[in-house]
C-alpha positions as CSV (number, residue, x, y, z in Angstrom):
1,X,0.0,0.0,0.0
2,X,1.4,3.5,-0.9
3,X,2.1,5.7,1.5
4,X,-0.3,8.0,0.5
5,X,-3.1,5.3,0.7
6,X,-1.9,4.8,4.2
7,X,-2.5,8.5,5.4
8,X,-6.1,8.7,3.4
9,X,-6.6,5.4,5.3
10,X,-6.1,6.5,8.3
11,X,-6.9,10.1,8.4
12,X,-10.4,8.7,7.4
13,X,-10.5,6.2,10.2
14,X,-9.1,9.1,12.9
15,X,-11.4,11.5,11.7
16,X,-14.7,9.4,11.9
17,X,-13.3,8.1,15.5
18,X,-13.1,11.6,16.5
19,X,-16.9,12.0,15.5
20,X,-17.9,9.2,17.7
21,X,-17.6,6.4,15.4
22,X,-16.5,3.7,17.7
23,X,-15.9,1.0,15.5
24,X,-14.1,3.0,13.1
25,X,-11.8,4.3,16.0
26,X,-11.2,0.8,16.6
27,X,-10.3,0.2,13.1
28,X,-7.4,2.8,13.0
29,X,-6.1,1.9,16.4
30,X,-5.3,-1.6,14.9
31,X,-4.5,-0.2,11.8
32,X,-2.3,2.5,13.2
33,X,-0.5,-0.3,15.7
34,X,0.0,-2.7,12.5
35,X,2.1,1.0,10.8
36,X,3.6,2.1,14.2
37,X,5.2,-1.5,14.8
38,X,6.6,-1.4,10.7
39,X,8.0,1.8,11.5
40,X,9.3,1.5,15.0
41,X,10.9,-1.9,14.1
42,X,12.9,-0.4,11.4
43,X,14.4,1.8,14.2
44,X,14.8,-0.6,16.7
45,X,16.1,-3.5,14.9
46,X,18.3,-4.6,17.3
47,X,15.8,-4.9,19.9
48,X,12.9,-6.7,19.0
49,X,11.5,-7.2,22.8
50,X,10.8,-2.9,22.6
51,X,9.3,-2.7,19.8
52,X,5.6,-4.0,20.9
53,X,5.9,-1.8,24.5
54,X,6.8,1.5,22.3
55,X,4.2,1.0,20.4
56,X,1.6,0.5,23.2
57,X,3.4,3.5,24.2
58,X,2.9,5.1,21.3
59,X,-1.4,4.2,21.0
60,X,-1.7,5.5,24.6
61,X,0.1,8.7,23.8
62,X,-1.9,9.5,20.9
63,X,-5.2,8.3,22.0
64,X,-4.8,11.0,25.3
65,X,-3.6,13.5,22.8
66,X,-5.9,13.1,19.7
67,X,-7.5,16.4,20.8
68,X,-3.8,18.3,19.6
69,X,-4.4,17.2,16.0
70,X,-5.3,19.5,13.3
71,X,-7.7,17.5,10.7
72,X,-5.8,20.2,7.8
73,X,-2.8,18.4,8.7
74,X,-1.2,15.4,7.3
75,X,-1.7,12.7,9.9
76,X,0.9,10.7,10.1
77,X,3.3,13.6,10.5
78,X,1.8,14.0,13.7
79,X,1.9,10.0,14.2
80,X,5.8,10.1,13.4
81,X,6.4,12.9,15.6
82,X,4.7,11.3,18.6
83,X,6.4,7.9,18.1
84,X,9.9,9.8,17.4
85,X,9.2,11.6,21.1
86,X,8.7,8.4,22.7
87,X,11.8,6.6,20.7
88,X,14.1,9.4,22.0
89,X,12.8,8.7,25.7
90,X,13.4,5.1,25.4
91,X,16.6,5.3,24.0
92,X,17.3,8.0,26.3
93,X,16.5,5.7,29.3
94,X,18.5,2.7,27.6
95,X,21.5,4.8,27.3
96,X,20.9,6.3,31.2
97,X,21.2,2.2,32.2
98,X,23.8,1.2,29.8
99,X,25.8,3.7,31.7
100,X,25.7,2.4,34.9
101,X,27.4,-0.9,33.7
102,X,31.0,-1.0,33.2
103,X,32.3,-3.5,30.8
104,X,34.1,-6.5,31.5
105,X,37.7,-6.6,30.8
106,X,38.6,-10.1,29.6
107,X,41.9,-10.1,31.1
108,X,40.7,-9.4,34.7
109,X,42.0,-11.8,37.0
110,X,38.7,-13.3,37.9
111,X,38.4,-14.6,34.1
112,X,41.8,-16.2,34.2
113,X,41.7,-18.2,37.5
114,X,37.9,-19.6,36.3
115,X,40.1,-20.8,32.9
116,X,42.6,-21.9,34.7
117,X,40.0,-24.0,37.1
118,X,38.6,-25.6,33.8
119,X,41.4,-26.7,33.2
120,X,42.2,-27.9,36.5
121,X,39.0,-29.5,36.9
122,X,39.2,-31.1,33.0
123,X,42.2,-32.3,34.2
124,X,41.1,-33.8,37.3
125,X,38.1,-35.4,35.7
126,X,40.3,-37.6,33.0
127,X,42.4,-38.7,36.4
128,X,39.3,-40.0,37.8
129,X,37.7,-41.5,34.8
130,X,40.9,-43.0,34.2
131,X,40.9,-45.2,37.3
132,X,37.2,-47.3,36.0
133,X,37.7,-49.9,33.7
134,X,36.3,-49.2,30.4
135,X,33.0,-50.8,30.6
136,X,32.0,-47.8,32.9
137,X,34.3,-45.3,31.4
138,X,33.2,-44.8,27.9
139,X,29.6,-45.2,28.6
140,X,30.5,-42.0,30.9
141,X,32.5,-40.6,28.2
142,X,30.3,-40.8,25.3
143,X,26.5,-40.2,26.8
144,X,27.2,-38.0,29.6
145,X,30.7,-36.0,28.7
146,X,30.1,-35.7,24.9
147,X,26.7,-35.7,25.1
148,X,25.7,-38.9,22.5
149,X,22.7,-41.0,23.0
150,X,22.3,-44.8,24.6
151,X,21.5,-46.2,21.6
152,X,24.9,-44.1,19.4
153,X,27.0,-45.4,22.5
154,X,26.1,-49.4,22.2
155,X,26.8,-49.0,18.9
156,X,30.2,-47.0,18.6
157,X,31.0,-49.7,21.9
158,X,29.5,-52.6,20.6
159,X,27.9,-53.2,24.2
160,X,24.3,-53.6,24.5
161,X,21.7,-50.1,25.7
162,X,21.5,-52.3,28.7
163,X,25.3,-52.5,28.9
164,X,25.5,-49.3,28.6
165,X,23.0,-48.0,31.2
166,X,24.1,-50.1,34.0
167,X,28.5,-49.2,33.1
168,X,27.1,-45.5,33.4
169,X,25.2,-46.0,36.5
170,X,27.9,-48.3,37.9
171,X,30.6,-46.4,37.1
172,X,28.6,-42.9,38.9
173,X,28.5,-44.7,41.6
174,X,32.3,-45.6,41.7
175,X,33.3,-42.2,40.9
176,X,31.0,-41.1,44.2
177,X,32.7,-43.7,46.4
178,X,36.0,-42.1,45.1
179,X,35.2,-38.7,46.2
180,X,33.4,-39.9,49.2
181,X,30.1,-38.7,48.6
182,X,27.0,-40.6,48.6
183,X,26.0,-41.4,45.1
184,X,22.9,-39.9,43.3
């Protein structure tokens, strides 16, 4: 639809809601929401989750001031300028919030003791699979480390799903009993 279409459209609709048309008010409400979300989204590409409260935002703004327009004027104009206003406060209060954060340095110390404790703990996790016989290691290995399924695991093992089930319970359990804590 042109744009020009779109203004007739809704000047019409606006200007019968004025005169107590209900159902026609109704009309370019949705109508209007369906145009303010097009143009606010362009704007606010990067965030999508804003979009539907500015233009709820918007509705509300020019629904308490619909008594400021002038009929002579080109309706939209007035639209844009309202939704513009209340894009500038948003952004305004994004950027007031945004402030307040300080960015996080990647080489802060905090970052490189937790990599170094992955590591640690990686390291210390082979030690302990090591010590289970295979049976109950690979079954740990391949379902619960690497994430495969019972069925890919029998398969890749050449043990049976039940096999498999019982070495990863089993071996749980003997991991537990190694670290002295009741198993789960």
């Amino acid at each position: 639809m042109a744009t020009s279409e779109v203004e007739a459209e809704l000047h019409e609709l606006f200007v019968r809601g004025q005169a107590g048309d209900a159902a026609a008010y109704h009309a370019f409400l949705r109508r209007l929401g369906a145009h303010l979300r097009a143009y606010l989204g362009r704007r606010l590409f990067g965030w999508p989750d804003e979009v539907e409260d500015l233009v709820q935002e918007c509705l509300l703004a020019m629904h308490n001031q619909r008594h400021t327009y002038q009929p002579e004027q080109p309706l939209t104009a007035w639209v844009h300028a309202i939704a513009r206003y209340k894009l500038i406060d948003l952004l305004r209060a994004k950027s007031v919030r945004e402030d307040l954060h300080e960015p996080l340095d990647d080489e802060l110390p905090v970052f490189a003791e937790s990599v170094e404790e992955a590591g640690d703990a990686r390291r210390d996790l082979a030690g302990l699979l090591a010590t289970l016989p295979e049976r109950h290691r690979l079954p740990i290995v391949h379902v619960k480390l690497e994430g495969r399924s019972v069925a890919e695991t029998a398969q890749l093992t050449g043990m049976s799903e039940s096999a498999v089930k019982v070495g990863i319970h089993r071996g749980l359990k003997a991991l537990a009993a190694k670290l002295g804590r009741p198993a789960t």
